[in-house]
C-alpha positions as CSV (number, residue, x, y, z in Angstrom):
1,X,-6.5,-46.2,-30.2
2,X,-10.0,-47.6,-30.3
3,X,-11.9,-47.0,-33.7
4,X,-15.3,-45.9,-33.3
5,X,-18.0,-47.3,-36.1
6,X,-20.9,-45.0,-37.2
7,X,-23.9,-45.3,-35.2
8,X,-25.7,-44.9,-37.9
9,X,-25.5,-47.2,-40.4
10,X,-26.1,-51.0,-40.1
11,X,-23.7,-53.5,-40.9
12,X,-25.1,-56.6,-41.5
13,X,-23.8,-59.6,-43.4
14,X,-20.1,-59.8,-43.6
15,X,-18.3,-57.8,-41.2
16,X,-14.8,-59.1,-40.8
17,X,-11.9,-60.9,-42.8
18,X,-11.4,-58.7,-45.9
19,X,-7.9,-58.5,-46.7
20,X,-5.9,-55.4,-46.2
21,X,-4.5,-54.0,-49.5
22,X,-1.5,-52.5,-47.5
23,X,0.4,-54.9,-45.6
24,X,-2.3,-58.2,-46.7
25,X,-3.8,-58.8,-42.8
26,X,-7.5,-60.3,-42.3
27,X,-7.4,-59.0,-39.2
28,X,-9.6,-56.2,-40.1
29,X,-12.7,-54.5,-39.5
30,X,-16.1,-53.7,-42.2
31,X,-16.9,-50.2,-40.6
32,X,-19.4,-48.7,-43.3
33,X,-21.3,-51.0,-45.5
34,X,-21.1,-48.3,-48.1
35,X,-18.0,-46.5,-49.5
36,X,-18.0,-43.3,-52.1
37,X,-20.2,-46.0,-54.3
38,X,-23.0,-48.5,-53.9
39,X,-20.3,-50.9,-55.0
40,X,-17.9,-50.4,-51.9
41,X,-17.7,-50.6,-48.4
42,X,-14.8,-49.3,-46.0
43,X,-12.6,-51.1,-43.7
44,X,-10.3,-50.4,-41.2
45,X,-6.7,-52.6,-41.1
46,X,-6.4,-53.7,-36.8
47,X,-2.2,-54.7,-38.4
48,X,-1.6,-51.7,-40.6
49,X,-4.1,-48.9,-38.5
50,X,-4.9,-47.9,-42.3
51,X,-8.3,-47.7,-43.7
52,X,-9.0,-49.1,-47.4
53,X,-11.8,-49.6,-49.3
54,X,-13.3,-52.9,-50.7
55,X,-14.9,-53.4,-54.3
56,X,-18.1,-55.8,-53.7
């Protein structure tokens, strides 16, 4: 299944390479610069399929 990103956001700078929490793959994806709070931004897992977020 092919993850769509939100059109409406921009995300610039680092997109890539964050480390899955869940099964510890940087084969992953930055698909919102900003999480629930200015200090987080999501990510999607390509391994796991699971999204997590990351603390900045």
């Amino acid at each position: 299944m092919m993850r769509r990103f939100d059109p409406s956001t921009d995300t610039s700078g680092e997109t890539a390479g964050a480390e899955c929490p869940y099964c510890g793959s940087t084969d992953t994806v930055r698909e919102h610069p900003k999480g629930p709070g200015l200090c987080r931004s999501m990510h999607f897992c390509n391994e796991c399929q699971e999204p997590f977020q990351r603390f900045e």
